[in-house]
N, C-alpha and C positions, 0 to 999 in steps of 0.2 A: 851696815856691813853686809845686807844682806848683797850689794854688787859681788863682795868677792866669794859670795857664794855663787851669785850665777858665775861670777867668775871664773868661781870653781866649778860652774857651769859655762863658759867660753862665753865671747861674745857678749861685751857687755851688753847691758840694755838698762837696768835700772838700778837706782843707788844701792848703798849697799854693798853690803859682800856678795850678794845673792850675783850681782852681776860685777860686779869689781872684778872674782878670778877670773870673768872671762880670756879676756888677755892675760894677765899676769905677767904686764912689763915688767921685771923685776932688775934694778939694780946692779950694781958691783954692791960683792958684800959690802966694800967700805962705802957704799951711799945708804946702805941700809939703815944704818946707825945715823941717828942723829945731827944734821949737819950742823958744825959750830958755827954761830956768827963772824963775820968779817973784822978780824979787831980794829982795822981802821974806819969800821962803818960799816951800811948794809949799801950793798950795789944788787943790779938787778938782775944778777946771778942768784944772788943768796935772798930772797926776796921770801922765798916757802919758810925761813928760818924766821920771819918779823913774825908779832902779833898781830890780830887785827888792828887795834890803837896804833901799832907801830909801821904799820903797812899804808894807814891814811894817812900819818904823819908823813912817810916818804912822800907819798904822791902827790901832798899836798905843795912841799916841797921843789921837786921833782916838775910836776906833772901830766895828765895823762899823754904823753907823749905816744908817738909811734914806737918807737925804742919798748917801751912797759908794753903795749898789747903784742908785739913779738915774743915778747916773754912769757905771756901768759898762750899765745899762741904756741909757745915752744913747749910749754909745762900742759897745754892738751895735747899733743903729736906724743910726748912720754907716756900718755895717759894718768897725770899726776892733776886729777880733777877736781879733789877738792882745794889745788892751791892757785888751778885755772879760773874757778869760780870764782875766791875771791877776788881777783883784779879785774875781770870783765864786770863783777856787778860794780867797782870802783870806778870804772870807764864810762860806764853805761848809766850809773848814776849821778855822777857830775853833768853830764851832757856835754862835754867840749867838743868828743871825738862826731865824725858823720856814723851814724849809726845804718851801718851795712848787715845785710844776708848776712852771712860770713860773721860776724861778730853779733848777730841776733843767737844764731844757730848752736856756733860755739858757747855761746852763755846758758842756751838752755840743756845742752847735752852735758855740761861741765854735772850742772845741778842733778840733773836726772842720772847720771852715770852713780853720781855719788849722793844718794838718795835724799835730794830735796829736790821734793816734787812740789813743793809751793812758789818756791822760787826757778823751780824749771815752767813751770806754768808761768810765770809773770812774763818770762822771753819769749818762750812760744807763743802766748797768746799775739804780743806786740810782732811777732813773726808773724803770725798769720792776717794780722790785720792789715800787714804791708803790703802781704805777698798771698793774699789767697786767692787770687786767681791761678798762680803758677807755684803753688807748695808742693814741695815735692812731696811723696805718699808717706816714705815714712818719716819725716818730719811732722806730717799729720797724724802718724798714727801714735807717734808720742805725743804730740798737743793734745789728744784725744784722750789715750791713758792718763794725761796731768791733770785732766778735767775731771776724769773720775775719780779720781784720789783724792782730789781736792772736795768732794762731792758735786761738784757741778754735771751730775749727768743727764738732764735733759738737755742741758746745751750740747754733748757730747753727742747724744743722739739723736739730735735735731744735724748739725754737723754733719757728722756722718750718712745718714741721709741723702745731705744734698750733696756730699764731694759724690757718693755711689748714686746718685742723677746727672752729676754734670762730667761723669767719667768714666771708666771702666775699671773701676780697682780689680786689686789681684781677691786671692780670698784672705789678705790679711789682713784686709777690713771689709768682706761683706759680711751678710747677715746670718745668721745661724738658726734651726730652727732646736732654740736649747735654754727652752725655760728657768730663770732662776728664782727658787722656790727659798722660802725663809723657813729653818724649822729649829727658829730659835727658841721655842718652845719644847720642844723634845731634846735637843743636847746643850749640855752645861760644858763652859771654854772657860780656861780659868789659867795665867800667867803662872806660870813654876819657880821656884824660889830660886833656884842657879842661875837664873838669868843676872848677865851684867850689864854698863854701861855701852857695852860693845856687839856685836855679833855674838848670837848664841842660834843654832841654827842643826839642820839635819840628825835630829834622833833616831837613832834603831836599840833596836830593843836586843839583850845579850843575856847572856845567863844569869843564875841566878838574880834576877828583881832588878839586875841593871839596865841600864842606856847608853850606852856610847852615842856624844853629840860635837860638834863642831863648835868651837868660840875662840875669839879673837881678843880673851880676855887676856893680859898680860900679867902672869905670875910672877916673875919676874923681877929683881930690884936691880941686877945689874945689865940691864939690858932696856934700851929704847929705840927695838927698832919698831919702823912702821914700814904700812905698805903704801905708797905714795898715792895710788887711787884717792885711798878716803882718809889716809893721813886714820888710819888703827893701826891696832898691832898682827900681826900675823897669824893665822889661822893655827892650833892646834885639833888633837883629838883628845876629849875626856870621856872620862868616864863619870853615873852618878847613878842614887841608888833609887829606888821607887817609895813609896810611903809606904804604910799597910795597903791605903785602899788604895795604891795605883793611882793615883791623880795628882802626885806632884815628885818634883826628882829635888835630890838634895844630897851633900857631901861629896859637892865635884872635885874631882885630881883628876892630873894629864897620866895617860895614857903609856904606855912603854916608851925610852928615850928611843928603841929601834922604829919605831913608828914615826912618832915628832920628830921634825930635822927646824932647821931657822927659816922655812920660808913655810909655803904652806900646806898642811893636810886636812883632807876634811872628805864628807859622804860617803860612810862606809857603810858595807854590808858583811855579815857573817854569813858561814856553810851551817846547814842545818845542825851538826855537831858541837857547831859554836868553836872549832879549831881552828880555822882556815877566817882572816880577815882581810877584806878588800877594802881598797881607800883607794880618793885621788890626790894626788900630791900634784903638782907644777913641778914638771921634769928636769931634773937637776942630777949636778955627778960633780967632778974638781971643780968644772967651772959650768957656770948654769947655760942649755944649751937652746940655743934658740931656731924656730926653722927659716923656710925659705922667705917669710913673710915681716922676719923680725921681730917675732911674738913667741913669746913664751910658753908654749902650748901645757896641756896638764895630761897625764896619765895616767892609768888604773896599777895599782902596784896591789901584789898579793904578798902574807906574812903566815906563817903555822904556829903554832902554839906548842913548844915541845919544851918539857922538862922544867915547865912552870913560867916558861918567858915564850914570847915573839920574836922570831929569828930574822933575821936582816931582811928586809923587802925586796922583792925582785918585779919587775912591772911585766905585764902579760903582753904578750907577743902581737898583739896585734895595734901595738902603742903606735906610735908615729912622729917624728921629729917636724910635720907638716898640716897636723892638724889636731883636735882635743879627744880626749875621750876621759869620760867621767860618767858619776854618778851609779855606782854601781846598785844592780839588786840582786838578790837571789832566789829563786824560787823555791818553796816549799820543799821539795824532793830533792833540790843542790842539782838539777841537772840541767837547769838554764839561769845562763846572767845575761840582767838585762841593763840596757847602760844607753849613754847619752855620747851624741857625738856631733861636731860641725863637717864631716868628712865630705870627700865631694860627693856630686850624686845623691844626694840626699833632697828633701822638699822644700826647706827652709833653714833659719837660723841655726839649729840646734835640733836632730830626730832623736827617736828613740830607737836601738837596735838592739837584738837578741845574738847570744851565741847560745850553743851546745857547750856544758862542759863532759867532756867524756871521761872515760873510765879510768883513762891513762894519763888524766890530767891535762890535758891536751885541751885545747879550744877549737869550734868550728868557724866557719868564717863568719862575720857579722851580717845579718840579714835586717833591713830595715824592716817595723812595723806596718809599714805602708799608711797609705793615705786615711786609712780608718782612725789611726790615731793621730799620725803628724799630719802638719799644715805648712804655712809657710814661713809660721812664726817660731818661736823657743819652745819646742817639748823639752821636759825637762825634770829633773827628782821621782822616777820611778819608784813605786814599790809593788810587789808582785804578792797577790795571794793565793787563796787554790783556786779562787773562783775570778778574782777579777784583777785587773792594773790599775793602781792610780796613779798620776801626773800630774807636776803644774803647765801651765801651757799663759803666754800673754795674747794668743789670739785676743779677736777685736771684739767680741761679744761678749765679753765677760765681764766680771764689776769692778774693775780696774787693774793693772798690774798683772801679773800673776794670779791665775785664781787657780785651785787643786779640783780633777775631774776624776773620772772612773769610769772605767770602763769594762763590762761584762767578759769573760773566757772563756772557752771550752773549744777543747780538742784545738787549739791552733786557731781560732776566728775569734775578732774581738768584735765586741757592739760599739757605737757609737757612742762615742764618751759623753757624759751627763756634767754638768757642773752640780759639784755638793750644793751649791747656795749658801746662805747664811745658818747660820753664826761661823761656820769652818771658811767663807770665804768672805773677804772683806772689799774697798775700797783700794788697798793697797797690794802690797805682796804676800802672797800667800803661796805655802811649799813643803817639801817634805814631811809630806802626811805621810804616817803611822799607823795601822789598828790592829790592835788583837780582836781575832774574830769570835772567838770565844765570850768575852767580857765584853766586844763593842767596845771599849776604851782604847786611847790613844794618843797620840801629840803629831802637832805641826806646828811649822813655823813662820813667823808673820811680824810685818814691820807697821801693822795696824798703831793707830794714834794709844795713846794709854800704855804702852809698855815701858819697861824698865831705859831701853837701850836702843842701839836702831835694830836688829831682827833678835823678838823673842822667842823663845820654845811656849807653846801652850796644851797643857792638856784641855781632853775632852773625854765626856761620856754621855750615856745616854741617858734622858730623863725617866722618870716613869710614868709613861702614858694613859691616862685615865679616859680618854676621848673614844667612845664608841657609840655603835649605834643600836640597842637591844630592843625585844617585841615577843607577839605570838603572834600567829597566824590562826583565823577560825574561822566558820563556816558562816554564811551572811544567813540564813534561812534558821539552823540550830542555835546559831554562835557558839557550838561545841569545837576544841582544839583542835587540829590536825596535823597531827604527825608526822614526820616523813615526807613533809614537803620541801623540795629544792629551793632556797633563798641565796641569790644572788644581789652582790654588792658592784653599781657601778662608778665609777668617776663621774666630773664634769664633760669629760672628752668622751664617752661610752666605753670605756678600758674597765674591764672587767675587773676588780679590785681581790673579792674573794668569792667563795662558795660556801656553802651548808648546808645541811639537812636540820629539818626541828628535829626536837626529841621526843622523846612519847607525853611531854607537856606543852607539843605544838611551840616552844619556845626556842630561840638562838640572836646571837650574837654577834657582833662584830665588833671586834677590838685594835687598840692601836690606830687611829684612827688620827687625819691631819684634822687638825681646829681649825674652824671657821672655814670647811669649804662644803662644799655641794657633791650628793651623793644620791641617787637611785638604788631603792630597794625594790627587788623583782621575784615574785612567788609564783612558783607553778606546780600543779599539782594535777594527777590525770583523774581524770573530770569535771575540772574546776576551768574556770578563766583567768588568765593572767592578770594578776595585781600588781601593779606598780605604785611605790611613793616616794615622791622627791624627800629628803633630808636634809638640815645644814647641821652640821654639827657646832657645837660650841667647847672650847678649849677645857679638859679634861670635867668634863661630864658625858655621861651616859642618855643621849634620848631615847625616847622609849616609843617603839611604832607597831601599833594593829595593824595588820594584814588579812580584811576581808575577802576571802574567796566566796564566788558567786557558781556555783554548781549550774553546767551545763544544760542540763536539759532543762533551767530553771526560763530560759528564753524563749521553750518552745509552748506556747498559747494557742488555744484553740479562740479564733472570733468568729462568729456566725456560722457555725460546723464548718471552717477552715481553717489548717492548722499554718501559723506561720513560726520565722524567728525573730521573736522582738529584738529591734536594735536600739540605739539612741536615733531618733530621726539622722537619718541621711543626706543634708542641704548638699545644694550646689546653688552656686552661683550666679545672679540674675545672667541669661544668654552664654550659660557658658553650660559643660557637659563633664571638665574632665576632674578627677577625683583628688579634692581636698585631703588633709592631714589627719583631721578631725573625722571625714569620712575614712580615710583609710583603717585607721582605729575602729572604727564600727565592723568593718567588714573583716578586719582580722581576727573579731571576738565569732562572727560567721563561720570562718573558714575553721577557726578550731571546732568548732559545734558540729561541720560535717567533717572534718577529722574523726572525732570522736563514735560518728553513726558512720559508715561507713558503704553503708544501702540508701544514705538519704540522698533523693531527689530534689531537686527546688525549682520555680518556675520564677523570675524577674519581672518584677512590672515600676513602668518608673511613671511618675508625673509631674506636671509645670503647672504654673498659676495662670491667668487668663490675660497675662498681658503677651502681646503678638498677636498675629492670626493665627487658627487652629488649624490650620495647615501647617506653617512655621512647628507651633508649638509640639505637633506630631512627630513633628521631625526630630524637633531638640529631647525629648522625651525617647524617644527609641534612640536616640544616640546615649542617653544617659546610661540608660538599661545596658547596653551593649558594655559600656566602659566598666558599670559596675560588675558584670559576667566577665570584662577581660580582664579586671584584678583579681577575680577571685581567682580563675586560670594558672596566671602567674605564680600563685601560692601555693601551686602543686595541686590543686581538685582540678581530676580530668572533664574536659567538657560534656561528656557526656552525664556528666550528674546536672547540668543543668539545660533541665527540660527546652525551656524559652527566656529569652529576653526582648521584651515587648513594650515600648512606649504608648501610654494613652491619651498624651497630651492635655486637654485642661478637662478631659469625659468627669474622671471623677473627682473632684474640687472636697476638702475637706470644712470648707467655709463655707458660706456667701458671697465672697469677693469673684464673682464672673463679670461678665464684659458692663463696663455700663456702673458697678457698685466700686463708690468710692471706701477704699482698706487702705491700711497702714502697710510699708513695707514690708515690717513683720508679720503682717497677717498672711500677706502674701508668698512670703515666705517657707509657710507652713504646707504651702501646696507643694513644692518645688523635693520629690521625695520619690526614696526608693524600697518597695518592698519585696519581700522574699516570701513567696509561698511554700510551702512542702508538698511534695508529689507524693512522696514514699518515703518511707523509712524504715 
């Protein structure tokens, strides 16, 4: 059901309600109702009224005639898809008919509309193996989603790939750079009891401990109507209550009768007061009105709360008999709603647009989010908090379907939305995400394998993270603590994670921490040299890491009554001059050292092994010199702290290895060095 939530999200695209209200072909009331069989028998009119048994019996009959795929041909143009399905897999599985484009395409859009994507993948796939050199995009870009639903997603990305080499797609299926992270170890998802056999979908949170949510459950005994998409029952709005701990909903009843009408309502949002409730309904009045397109478009209708009920609905002014708007949200303050539209001008299937609500109730025009958040694909189930917006979106990069994103706010700019990752995003559809930001608890909804129905409501919360990385910091010389030293935490990317100071027992911490990844720990302290150590954490344990600091002036050695700065030897390269990694480290533990004295002089002298002529090697060796004076430069010491930079070439050899003695390349090695004398300090 979740189609007729996208539905109730326009534009279908995947089973389900989710994408069902898209369109929201709707009926004469009297097709709503259940149609009777034919008492002289079933013809190919009344064909949606047989059973499956009774459906192969006809065809069998019958069979697959031209006559029968016009009817199911005519029952997709209605958009009555799951009764289109059945006759084209009936077709298409006997083999009689020629199996064309055209009846590949409608068999897999049938399934995929009305959310079976296992069997929309079995079409598209035999689609694409016909026609992959000339598939159109987006018929690729659901063969793509089917794949990922199904789990097949290296083929999916493998795919993908090659159509973005052998084409120019749009951006609704290139590449994103939007890591999706698993942090199924930090939050607990868990299926809520009110879910039924049908669409349960779009929670918002209400007063008192309640949730107003979307389902397609039929209360009902004297009534069977359905909605011809996916052959459910019609969307209402309920209401249910919360537990103690807020992680499952229970004791669901519908909603006020002024809200409910017989076709459908669903995605509401309250005013911060909790008085004023917005919803989308599929626009209706004596007779249900459709626009320029022959689609049933849906509306944002508003209701108030006075005198213990909800007063008759009125839809907000900037509706339209010509195109969708849905999905309302409201922000924190009540002074913007945010909503969902296919209106023209827009960047794709379905954007996200903001109004003002003002003072006088009034609305300002609708302004899209722009490209930071829409694409070219479905934006779509909004919810707005003080800090940030979340959305589902089926762009092409995500982990199948629908997945729910986030994106950072302030002051009017958003950041580039993030996909949640797993456990909140699945294989399939995933949507109207929920949180209190206070608790970190919440609910969305998802047509994931393992539910009750076809789209469940699931709560979520967060686990309690045990995963850090704790230590001291001490001195390499005393091993006494120190205090008050700066400890930085980095990522695997160098993204600065957190900060701290130790405390007067040289110790801190880092908590909250993702399991099993990679981290740098970095100390600095003035007079000390910079300590760094890699870490991996492991899932909630605490590792535990010393942090040796080496006291500055601990480098400066007097050899032969000349003082220099001891390094790690400085290599380079056989025939080469310019400065390694490993040297640059060395030279950076230099550059703090004259940070630190700030009268200190130094003089460069470099040297080579004795392979080349010493001519040559003169040369390479004053090139060395120079290169190591021109890093140190760059790192802010003015040149005039360094006296000279002077190559000796192989003069003074710290071996035996000169012209003529056969050495190991390591020995040789050991010539090939740069030292630092001190002039002054």
């Amino acid at each position: 059901m979740k189609n007729l939530i996208l539905a109730l999200c326009f534009l279908s695209l995947f089973g389900s309600y989710a994408q069902s209200i898209s369109h929201l072909d709707f009926q004469d009331e009297q097709e709503t109702e259940l149609v009777a069989q034919n008492q002289e028998g079933p013809s190919f009119q009344s064909l949606d009224t047989l059973s499956n048994k009774e459906l192969h019996k006809f065809v069998k009959e019958k069979g697959t005639t031209a006559k029968l795929i016009r009817q199911a041909n005519n029952y997709f143009e209605k958009m009555w898809y799951a009764e289109a399905a059945r006759i084209y897999d009936i077709v298409l599985e006997k083999g009689e008919t020629k199996v064309t484009f055209d009846l590949l395409s409608k068999a897999g859009d049938s399934h995929y509309y009305s959310g079976n994507l296992e069997k929309a993948y079995k079409w598209y796939h035999k689609l694409y193996q016909i026609h992959k050199d000339d598939i159109p995009e987006d018929k690729f870009f659901k063969y793509t989603h089917s794949l990922k639903a199904t789990g097949r997603y290296k083929r999916a990305e493998r795919l993908t790939k090659m159509f973005q080499k052998n084409r120019a797609p749009s951006d609704a299926i290139s590449s994103e750079n939007n890591t999706i992270r698993d942090f199924s170890s930090r939050i607990a998802v868990k299926n809520v009891s009110i879910n039924s056999q049908y669409s349960d979908f779009a929670p918002m949170f209400h007063h008192e401990g309640q949730v107003v949510f979307s389902s397609a459950v039929d209360s009902s005994f004297l009534t069977t109507r359905k909605y011809r998409w996916n052959n459910q029952p019609f969307l209402d709005l309920y209401t249910a209550k919360t537990n103690e701990e807020g992680e499952d909903l229970v004791q669901a009843k519908k909603l006020s009768k002024n809200i409910n009408t017989k076709y459908h309502e669903a995605s509401v949002a309250f005013s911060p007061d909790q008085k004023t409730i917005y919803f989308t309904r599929n626009n209706y009045g004596k007779k249900l009105r459709r626009g320029k397109n022959g689609v049933n478009h849906l509306k944002i209708y508003k209701s108030n709360f006075v005198d213990g009920n909800w007063t008759k609905a009125v839809e907000l002014p900037f509706n339209s008999e010509n195109y969708s708007n849905g999905h309302p949200a409201i922000s924190p303050d009540g002074q913007k709603m945010y909503f969902v539209s296919d209106r023209p001008g827009g960047y794709g299937g379905t954007d996200i647009y903001v109004v003002d609500i003002l003072e006088n109730g009034k609305f300002s025009e609708p302004t899209n989010l722009g490209r930071t958040i829409n694409t070219s694909k479905k934006e779509m189930f909004p919810y707005v908090t003080d800090n940030a917006i979340y959305f589902s979106s089926d762009r092409a990069m995500g982990m199948g379907g629908l997945d729910i994103y986030k994106s950072d706010h302030a002051e009017g700019f958003f950041s580039v939305a993030v996909n949640l990752g797993k456990p909140i995003n699945s294989n399939r559809d995933d949507f109207s995400y929920i949180v209190d930001e206070k608790t970190q608890k919440g609910y969305f909804a998802s047509n994931r394998k393992g539910g009750k129905g076809d789209d469940d409501i699931y709560s979520f919360k967060q686990l309690l993270n045990l995963t850090a990385i704790s230590g001291v910091v001490n001195d390499s010389t005393t091993h006494d603590l120190i205090p008050g030293t700066t400890v930085a935490l980095f990522d695997e990317n160098g993204e600065k994670v957190s900060e701290i100071v130790t405390d007067e027992n040289g110790s801190f911490v880092f908590e909250n921490l993702e399991p099993n990844a990679d981290y740098n720990v970095v100390s600095v302290k003035d007079g000390y040299f910079e300590e760094k150590t890699q870490v991996r954490t492991k899932p909630n344990e605490s590792i535990s890491v010393t942090q040796t600091l080496k006291r500055l002036k601990e480098v400066i050695a007097e050899e032969k009554g000349v003082l220099k700065i001891e390094t790690e030897a400085i290599y380079f390269d056989f025939d080469k001059f310019n400065i390694k990694p490993q040297a640059a480290e060395e030279l950076d533990k230099l550059v703090e050292v004259m940070r630190a004295y700030p009268d200190m002089v130094i003089r460069i002298e470099s040297h080579t092994d004795s392979w080349g002529s010493k001519a040559y090697n003169k040369y390479l060796s004053d090139k060395r010199a120079k290169s190591s004076r021109n890093y140190i430069i760059s790192k802010g010491i003015d040149a005039s702290r360094i006296e000279s930079a002077i190559g000796f070439g192989e003069e003074n050899l710290l071996n035996d290895c000169s012209d003529g003695v056969r050495c190991s390349r390591e020995l040789h090695k050991l010539n090939r060095r740069s030292e630092f004398i001190i002039i002054s300090m």
